[in-house]
Biopython code that builds the backbone (N, CA, C, O; Angstrom):
import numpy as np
from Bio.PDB.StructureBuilder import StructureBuilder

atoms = [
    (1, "UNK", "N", (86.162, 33.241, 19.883)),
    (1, "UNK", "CA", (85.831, 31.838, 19.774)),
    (1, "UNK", "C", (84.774, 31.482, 20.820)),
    (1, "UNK", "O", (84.640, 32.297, 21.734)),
    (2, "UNK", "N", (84.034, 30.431, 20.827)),
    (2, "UNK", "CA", (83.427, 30.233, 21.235)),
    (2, "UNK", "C", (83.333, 29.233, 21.812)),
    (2, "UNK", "O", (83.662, 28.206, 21.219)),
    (3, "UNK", "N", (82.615, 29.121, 23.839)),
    (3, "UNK", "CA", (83.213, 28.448, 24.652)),
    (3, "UNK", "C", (82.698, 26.829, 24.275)),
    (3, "UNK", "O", (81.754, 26.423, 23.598)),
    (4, "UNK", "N", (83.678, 26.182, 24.973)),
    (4, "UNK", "CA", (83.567, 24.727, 24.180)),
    (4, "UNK", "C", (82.258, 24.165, 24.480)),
    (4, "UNK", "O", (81.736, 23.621, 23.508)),
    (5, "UNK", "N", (81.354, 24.140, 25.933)),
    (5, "UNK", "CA", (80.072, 24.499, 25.974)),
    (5, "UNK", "C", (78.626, 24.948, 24.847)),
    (5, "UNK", "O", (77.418, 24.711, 24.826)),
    (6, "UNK", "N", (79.463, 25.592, 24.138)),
    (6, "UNK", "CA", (78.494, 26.311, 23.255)),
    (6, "UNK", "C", (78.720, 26.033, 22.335)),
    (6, "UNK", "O", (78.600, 27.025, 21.616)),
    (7, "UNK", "N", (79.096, 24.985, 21.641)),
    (7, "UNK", "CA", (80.006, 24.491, 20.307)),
    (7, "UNK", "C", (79.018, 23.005, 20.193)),
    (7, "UNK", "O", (78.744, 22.171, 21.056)),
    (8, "UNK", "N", (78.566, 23.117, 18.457)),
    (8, "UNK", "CA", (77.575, 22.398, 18.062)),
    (8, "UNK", "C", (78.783, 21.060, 17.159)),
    (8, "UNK", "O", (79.161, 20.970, 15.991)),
    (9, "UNK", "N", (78.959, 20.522, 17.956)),
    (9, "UNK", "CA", (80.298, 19.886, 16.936)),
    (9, "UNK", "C", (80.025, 18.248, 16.296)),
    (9, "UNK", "O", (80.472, 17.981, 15.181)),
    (10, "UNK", "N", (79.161, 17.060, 17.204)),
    (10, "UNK", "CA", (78.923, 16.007, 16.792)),
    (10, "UNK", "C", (77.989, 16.098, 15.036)),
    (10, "UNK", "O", (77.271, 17.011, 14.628)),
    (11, "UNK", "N", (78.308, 14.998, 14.445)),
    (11, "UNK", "CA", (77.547, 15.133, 13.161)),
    (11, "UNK", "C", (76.372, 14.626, 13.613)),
    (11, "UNK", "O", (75.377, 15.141, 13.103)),
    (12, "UNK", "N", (76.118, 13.471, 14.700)),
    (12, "UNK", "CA", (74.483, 13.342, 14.627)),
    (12, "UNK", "C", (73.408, 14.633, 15.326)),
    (12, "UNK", "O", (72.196, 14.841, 15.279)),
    (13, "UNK", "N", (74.511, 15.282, 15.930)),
    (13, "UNK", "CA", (73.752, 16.600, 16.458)),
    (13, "UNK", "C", (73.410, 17.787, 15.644)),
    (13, "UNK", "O", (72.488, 18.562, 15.899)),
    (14, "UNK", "N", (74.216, 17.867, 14.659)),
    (14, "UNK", "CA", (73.745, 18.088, 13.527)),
    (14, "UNK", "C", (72.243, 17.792, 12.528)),
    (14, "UNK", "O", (71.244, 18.345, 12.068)),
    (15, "UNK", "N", (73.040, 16.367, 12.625)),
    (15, "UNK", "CA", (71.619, 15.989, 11.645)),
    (15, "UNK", "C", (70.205, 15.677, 11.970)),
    (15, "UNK", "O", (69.214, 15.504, 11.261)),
    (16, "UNK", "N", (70.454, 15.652, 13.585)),
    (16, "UNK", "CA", (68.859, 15.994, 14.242)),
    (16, "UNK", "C", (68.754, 16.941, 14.129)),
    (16, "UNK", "O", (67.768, 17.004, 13.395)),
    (17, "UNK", "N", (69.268, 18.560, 14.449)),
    (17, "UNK", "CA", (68.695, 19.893, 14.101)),
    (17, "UNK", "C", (68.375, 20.253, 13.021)),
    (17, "UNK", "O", (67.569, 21.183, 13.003)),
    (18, "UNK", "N", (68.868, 19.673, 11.627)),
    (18, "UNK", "CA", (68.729, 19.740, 10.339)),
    (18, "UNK", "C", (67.314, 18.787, 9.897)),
    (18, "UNK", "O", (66.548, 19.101, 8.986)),
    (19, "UNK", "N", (67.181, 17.594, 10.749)),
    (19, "UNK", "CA", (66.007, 16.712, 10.607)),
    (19, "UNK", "C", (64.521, 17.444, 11.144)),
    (19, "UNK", "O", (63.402, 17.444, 10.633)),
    (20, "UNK", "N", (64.952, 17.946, 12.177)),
    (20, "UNK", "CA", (63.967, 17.996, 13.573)),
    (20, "UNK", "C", (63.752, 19.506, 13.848)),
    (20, "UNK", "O", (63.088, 20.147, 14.663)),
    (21, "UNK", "N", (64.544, 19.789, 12.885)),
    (21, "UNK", "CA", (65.040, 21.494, 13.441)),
    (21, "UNK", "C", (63.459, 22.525, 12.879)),
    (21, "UNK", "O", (62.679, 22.079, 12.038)),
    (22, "UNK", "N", (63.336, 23.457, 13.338)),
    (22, "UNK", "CA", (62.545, 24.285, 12.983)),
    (22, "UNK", "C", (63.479, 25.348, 12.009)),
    (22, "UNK", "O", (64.691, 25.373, 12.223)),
    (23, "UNK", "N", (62.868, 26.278, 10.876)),
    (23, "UNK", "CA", (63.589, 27.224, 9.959)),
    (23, "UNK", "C", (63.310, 28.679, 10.079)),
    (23, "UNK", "O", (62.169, 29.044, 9.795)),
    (24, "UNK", "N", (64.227, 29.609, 10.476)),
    (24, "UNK", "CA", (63.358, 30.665, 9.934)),
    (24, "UNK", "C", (64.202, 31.611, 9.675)),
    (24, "UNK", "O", (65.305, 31.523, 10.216)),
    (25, "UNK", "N", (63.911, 32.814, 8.750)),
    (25, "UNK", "CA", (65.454, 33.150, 7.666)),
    (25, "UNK", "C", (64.546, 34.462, 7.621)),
    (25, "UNK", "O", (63.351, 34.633, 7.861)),
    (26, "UNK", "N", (65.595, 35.347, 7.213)),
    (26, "UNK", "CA", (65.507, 36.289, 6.564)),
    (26, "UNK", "C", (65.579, 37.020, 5.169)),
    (26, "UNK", "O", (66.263, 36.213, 4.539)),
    (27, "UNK", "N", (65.433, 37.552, 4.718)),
    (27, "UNK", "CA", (65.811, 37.483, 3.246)),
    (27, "UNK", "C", (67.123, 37.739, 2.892)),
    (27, "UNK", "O", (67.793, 37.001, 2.169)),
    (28, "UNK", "N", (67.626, 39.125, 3.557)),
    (28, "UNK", "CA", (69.258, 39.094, 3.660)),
    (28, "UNK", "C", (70.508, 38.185, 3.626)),
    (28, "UNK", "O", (71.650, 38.596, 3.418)),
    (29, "UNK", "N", (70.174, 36.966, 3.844)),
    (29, "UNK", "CA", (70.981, 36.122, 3.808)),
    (29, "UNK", "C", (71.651, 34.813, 4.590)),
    (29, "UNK", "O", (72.268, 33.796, 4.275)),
    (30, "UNK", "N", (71.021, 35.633, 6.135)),
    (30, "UNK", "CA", (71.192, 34.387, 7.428)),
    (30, "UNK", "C", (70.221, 33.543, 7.570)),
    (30, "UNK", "O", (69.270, 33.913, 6.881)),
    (31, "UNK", "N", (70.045, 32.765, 8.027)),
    (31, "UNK", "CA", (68.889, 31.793, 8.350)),
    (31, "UNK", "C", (69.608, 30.749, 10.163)),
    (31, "UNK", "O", (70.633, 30.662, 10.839)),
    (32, "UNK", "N", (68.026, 30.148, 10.117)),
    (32, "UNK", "CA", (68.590, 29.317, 11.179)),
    (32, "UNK", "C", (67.900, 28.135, 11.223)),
    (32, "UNK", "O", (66.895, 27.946, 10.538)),
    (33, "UNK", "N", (68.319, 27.400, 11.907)),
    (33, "UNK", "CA", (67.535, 26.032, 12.159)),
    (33, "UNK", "C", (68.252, 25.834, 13.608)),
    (33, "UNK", "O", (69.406, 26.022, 13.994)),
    (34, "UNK", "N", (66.862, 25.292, 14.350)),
    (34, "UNK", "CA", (67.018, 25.299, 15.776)),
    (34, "UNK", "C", (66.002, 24.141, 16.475)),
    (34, "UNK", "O", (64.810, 24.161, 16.168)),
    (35, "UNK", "N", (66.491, 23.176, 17.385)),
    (35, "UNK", "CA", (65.258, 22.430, 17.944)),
    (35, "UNK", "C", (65.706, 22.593, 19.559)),
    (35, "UNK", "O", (66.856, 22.926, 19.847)),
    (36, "UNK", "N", (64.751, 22.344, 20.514)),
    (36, "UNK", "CA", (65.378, 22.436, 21.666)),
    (36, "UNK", "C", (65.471, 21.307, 22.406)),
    (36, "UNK", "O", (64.501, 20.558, 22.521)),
    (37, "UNK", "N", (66.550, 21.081, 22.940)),
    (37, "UNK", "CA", (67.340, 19.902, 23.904)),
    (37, "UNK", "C", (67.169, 19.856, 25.563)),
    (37, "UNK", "O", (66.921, 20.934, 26.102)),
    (38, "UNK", "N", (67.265, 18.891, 26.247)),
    (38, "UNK", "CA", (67.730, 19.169, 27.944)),
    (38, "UNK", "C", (68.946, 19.629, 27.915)),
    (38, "UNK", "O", (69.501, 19.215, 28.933)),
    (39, "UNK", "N", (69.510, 20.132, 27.424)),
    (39, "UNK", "CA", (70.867, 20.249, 27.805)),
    (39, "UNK", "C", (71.033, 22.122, 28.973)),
    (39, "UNK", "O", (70.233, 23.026, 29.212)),
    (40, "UNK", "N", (72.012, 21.949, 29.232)),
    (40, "UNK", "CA", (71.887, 23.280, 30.086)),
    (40, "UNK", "C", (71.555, 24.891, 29.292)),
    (40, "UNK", "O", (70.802, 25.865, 29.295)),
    (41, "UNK", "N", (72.901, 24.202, 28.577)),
    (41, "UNK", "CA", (73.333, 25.527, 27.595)),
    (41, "UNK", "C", (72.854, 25.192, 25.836)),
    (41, "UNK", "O", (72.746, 24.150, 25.188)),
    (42, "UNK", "N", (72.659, 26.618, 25.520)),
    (42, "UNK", "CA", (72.610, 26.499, 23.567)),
    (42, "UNK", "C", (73.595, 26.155, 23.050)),
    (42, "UNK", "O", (74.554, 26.882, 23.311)),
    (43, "UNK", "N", (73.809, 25.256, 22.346)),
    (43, "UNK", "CA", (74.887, 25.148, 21.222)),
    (43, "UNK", "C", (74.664, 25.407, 19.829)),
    (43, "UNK", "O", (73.587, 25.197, 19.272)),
    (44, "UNK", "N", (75.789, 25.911, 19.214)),
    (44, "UNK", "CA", (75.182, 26.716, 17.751)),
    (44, "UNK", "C", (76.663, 25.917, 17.100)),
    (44, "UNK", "O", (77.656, 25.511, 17.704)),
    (45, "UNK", "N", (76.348, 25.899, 15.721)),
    (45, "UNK", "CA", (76.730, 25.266, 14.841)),
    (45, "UNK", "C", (77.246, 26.385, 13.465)),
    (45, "UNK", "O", (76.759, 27.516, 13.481)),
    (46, "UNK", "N", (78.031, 26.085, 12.548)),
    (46, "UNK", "CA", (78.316, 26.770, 11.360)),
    (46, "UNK", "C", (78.441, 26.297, 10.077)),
    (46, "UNK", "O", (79.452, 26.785, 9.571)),
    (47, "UNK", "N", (77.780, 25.463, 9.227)),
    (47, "UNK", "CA", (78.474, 24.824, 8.278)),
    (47, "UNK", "C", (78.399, 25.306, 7.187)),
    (47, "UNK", "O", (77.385, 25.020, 6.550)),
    (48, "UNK", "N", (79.438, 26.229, 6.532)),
    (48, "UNK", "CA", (79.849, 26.624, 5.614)),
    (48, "UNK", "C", (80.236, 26.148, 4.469)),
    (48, "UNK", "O", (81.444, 26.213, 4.240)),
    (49, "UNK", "N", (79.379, 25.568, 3.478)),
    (49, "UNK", "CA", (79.832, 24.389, 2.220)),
    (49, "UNK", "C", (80.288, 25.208, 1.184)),
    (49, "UNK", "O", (79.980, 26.400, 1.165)),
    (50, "UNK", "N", (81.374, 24.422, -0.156)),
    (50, "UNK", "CA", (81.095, 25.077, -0.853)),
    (50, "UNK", "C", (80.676, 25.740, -1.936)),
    (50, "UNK", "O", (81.210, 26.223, -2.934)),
    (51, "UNK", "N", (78.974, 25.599, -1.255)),
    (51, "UNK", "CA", (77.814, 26.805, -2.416)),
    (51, "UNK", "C", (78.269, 27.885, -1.890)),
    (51, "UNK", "O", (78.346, 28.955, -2.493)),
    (52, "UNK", "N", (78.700, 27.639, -0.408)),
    (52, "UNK", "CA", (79.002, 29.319, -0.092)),
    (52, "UNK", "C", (79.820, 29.985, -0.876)),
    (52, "UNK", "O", (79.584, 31.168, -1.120)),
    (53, "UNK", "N", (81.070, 29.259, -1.476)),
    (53, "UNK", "CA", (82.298, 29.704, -1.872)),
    (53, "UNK", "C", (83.407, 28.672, -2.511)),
    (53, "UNK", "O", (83.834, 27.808, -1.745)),
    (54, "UNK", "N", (83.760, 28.690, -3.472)),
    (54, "UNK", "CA", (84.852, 27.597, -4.007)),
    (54, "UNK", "C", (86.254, 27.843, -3.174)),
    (54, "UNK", "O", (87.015, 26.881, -3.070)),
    (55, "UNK", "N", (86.491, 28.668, -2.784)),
    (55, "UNK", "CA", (87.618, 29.007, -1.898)),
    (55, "UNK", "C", (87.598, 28.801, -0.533)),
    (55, "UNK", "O", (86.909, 29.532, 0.180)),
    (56, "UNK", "N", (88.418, 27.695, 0.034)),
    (56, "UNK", "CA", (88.607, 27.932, 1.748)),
    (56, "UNK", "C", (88.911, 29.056, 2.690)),
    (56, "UNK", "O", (88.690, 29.093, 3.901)),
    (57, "UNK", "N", (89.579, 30.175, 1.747)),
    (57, "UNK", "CA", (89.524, 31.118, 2.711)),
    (57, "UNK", "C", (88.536, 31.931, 2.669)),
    (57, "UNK", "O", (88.374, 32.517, 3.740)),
    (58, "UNK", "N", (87.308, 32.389, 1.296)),
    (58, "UNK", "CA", (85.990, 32.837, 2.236)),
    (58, "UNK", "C", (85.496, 32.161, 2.615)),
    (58, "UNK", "O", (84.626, 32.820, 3.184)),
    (59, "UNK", "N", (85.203, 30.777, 2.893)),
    (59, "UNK", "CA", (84.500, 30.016, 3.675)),
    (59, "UNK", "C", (84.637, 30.541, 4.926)),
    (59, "UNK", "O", (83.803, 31.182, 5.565)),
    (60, "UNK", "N", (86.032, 30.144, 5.309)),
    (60, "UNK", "CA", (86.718, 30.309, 6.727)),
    (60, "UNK", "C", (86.555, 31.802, 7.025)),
    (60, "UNK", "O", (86.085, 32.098, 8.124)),
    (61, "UNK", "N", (86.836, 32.619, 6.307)),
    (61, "UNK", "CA", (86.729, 34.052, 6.819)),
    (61, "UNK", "C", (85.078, 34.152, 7.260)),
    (61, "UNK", "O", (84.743, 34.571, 8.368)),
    (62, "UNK", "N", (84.274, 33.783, 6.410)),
    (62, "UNK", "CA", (82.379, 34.359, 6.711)),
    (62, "UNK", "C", (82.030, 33.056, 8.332)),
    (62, "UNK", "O", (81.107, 33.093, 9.145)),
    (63, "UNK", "N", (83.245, 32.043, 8.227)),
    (63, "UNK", "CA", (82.782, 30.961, 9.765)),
    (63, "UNK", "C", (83.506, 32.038, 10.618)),
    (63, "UNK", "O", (82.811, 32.177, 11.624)),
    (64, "UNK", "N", (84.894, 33.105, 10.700)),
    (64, "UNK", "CA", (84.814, 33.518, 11.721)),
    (64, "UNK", "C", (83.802, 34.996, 12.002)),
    (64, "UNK", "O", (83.385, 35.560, 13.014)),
    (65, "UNK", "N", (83.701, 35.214, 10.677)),
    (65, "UNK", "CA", (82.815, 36.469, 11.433)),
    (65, "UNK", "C", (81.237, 36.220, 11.548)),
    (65, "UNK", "O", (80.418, 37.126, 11.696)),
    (66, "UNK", "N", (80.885, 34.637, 11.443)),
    (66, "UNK", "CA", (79.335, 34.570, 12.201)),
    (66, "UNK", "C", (79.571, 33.983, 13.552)),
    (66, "UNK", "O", (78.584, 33.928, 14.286)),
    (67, "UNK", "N", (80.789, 33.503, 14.040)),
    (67, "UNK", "CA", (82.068, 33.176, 15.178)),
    (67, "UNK", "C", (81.288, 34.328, 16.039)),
    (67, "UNK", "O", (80.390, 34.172, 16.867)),
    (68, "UNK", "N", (82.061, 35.827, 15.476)),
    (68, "UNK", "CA", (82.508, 36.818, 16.493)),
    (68, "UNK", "C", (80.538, 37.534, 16.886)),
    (68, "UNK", "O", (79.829, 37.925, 17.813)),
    (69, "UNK", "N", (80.527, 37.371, 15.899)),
    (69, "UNK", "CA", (78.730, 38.172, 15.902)),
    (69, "UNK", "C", (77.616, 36.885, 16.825)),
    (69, "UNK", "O", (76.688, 37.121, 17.599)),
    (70, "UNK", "N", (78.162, 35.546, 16.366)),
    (70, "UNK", "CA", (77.081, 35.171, 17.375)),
    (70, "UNK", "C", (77.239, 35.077, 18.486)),
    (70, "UNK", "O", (76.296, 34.639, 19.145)),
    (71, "UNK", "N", (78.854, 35.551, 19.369)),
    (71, "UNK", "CA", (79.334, 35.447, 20.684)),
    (71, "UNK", "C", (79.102, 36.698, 21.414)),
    (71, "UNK", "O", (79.472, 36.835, 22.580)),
    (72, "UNK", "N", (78.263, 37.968, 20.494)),
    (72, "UNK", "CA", (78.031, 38.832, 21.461)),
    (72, "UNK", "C", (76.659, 38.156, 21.918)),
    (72, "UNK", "O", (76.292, 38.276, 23.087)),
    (73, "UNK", "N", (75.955, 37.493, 21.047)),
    (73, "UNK", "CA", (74.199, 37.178, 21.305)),
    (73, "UNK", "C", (74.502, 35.756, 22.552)),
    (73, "UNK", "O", (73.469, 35.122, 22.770)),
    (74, "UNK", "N", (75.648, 35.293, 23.260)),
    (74, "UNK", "CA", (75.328, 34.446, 24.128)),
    (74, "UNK", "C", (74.809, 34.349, 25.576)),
    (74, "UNK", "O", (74.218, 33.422, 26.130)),
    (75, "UNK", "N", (75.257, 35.766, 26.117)),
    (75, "UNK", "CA", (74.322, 35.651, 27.035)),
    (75, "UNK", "C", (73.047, 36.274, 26.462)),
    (75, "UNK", "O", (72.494, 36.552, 27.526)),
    (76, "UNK", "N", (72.294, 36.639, 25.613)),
    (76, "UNK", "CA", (71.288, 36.841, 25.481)),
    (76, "UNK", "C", (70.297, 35.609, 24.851)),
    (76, "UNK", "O", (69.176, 35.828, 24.391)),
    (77, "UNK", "N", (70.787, 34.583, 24.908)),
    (77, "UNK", "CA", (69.831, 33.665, 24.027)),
    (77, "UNK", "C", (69.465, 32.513, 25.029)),
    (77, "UNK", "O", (70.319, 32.061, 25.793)),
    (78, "UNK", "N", (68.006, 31.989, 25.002)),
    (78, "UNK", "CA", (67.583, 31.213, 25.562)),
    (78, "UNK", "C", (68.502, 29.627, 26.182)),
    (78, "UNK", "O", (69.049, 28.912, 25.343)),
    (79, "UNK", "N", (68.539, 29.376, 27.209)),
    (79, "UNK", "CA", (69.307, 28.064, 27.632)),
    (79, "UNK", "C", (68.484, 26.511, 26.685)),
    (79, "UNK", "O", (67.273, 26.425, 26.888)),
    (80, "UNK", "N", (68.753, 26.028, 26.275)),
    (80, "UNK", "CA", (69.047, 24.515, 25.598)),
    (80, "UNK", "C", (68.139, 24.336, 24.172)),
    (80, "UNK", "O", (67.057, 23.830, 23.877)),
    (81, "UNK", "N", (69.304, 25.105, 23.416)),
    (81, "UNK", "CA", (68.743, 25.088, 22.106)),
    (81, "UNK", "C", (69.855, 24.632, 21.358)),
    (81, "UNK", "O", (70.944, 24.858, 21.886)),
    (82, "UNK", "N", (69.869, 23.899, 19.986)),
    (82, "UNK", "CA", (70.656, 23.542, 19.120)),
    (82, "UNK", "C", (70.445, 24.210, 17.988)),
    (82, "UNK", "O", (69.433, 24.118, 17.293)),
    (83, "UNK", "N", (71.812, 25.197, 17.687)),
    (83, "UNK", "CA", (70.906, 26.297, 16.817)),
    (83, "UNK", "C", (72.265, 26.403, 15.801)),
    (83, "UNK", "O", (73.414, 26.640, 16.173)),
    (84, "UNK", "N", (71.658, 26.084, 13.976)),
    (84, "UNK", "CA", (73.090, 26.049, 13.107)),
    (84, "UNK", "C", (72.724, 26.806, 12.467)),
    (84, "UNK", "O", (71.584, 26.731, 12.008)),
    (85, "UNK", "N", (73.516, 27.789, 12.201)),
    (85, "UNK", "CA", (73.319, 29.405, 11.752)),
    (85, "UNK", "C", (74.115, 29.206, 10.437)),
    (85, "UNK", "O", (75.340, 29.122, 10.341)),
    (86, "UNK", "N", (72.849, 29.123, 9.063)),
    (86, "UNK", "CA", (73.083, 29.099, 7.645)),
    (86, "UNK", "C", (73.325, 30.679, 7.150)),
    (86, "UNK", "O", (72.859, 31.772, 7.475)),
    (87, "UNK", "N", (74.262, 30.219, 6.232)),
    (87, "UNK", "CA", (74.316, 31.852, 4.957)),
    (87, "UNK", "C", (73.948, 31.391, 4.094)),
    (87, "UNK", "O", (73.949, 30.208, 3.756)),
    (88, "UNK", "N", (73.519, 32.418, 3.540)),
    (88, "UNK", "CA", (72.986, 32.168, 2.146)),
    (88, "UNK", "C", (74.182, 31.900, 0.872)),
    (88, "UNK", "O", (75.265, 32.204, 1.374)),
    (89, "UNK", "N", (74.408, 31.404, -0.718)),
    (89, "UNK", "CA", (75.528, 31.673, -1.059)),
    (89, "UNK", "C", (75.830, 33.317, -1.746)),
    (89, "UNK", "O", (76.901, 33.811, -2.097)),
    (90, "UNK", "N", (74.268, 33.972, -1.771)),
    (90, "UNK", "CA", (74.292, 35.309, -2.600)),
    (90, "UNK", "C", (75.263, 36.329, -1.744)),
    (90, "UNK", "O", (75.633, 37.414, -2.192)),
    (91, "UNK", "N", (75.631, 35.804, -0.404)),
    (91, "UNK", "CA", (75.996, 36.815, 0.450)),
    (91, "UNK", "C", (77.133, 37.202, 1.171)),
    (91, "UNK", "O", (77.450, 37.203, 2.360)),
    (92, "UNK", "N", (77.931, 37.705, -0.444)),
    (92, "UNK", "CA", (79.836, 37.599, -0.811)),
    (92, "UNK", "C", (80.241, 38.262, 0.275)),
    (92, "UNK", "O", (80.780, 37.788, 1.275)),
    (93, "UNK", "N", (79.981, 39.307, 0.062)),
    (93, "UNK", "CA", (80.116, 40.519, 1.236)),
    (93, "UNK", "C", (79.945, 40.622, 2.501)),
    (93, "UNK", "O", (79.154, 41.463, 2.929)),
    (94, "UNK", "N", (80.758, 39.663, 3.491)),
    (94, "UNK", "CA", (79.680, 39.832, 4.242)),
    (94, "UNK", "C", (80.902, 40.589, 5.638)),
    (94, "UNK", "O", (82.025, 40.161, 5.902)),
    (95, "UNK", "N", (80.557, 41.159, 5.955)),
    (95, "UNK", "CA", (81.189, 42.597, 7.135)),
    (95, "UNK", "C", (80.390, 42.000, 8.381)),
    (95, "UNK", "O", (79.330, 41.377, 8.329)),
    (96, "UNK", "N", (81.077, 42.305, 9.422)),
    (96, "UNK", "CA", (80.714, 41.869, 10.989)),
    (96, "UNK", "C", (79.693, 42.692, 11.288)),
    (96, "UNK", "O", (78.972, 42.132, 12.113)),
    (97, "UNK", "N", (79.122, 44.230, 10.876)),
    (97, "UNK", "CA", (78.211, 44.972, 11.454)),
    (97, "UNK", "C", (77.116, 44.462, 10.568)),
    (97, "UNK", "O", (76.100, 44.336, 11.250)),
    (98, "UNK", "N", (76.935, 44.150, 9.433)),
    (98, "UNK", "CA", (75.618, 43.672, 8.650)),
    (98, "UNK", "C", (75.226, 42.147, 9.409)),
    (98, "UNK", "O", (74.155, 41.919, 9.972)),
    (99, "UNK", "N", (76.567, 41.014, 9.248)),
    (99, "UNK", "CA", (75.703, 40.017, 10.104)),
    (99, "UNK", "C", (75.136, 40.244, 11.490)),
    (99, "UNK", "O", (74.183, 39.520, 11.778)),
    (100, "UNK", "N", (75.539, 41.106, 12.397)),
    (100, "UNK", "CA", (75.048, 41.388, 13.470)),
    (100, "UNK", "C", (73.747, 41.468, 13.553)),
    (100, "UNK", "O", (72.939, 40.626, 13.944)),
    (101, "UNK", "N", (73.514, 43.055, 12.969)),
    (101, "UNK", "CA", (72.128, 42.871, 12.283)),
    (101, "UNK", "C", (70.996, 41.918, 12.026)),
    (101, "UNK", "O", (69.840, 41.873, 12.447)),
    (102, "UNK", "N", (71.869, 40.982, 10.993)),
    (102, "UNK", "CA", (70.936, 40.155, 10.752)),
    (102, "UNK", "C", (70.718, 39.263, 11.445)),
    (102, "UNK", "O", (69.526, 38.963, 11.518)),
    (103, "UNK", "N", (71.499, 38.597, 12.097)),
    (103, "UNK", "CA", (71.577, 37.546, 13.359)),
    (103, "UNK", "C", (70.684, 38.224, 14.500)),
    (103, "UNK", "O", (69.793, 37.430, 14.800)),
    (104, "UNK", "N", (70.622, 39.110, 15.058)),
    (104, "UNK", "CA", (69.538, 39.778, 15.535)),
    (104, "UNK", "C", (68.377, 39.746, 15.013)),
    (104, "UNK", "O", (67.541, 39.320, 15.810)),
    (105, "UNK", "N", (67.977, 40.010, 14.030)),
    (105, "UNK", "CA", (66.824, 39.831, 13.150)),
    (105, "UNK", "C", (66.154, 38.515, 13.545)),
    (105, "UNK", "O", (65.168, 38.371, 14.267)),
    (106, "UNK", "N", (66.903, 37.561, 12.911)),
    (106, "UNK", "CA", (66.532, 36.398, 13.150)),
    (106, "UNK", "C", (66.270, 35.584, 14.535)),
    (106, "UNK", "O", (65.380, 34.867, 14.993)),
    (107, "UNK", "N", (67.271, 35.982, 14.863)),
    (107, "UNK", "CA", (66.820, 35.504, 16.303)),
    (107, "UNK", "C", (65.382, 36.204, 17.197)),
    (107, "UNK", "O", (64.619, 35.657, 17.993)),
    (108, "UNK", "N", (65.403, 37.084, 16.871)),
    (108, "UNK", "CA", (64.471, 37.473, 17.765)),
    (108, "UNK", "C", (63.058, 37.220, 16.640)),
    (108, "UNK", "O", (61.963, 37.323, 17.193)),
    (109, "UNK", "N", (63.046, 36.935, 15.288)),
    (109, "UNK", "CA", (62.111, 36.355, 14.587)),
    (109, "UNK", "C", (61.673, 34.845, 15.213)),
    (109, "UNK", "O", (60.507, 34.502, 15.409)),
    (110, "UNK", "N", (63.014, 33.925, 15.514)),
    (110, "UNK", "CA", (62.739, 32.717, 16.330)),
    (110, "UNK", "C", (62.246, 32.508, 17.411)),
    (110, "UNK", "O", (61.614, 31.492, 17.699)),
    (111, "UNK", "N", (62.507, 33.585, 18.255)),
    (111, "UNK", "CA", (62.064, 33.943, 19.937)),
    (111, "UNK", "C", (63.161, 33.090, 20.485)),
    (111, "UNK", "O", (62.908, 32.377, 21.457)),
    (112, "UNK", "N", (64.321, 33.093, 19.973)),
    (112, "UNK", "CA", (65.335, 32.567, 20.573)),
    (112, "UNK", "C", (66.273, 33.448, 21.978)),
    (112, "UNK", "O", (67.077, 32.935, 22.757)),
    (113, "UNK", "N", (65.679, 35.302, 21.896)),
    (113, "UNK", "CA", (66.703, 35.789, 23.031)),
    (113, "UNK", "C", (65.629, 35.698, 24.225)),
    (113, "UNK", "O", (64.495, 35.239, 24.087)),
    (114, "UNK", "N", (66.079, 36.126, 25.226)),
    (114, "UNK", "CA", (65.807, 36.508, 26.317)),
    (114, "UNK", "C", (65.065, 37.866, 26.243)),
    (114, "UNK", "O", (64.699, 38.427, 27.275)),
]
sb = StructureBuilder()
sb.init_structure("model")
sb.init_model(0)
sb.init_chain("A")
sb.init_seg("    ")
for serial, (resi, resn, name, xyz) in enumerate(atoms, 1):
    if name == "N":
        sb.init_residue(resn, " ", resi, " ")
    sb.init_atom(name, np.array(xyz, "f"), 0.0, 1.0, " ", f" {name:<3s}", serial, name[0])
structure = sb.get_structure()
């Protein structure tokens, strides 16, 4: 889980990164939208609708494993960014070592690590 610090949780904080946010995706299936804040620390976001899935439990299962994969990338990612990490809905399958991957991908497509 991820520390309460780093947790994208208000809806208007949301809807400025979604307004204001910059995009940039991969084809695989992750994407991101990110704008940057004063704030100290990054906060990242998950919103899992469902195009992802008619069922709450893959919803909930693909929110914890972009959970566990984006908590290895925290100390590596730039300080005061608001960053909500989209799936695609093509992307049923989804295993903790492929999003890794791709969350890597992307991020470093954004110039979001260190």
């Amino acid at each position: 889980m991820l520390p309460k610090q780093h947790r994208l949780i208000r809806r208007e904080d949301f809807a400025t990164t979604f307004d204001r946010g910059s995009y940039t995706s991969i084809h695989e299936g992750v994407a991101i939208k990110f704008v940057k804040t004063i704030l100290p620390d990054s906060r990242i976001g998950f919103p899992i609708g469902k195009n992802f899935s008619k069922k709450a439990a893959a919803r909930n299962r693909a929110r914890r494993v972009l959970r566990a994969a984006t908590f290895q990338f925290l100390s590596q990612l730039k300080p005061g960014f608001d960053i909500i990490i989209l799936i695609k809905p093509g992307y049923k399958n989804i295993e903790y070592k492929k999003v890794t991957e791709d969350l890597k991908k992307v991020f470093i497509k954004a110039n979001l690590l260190k």
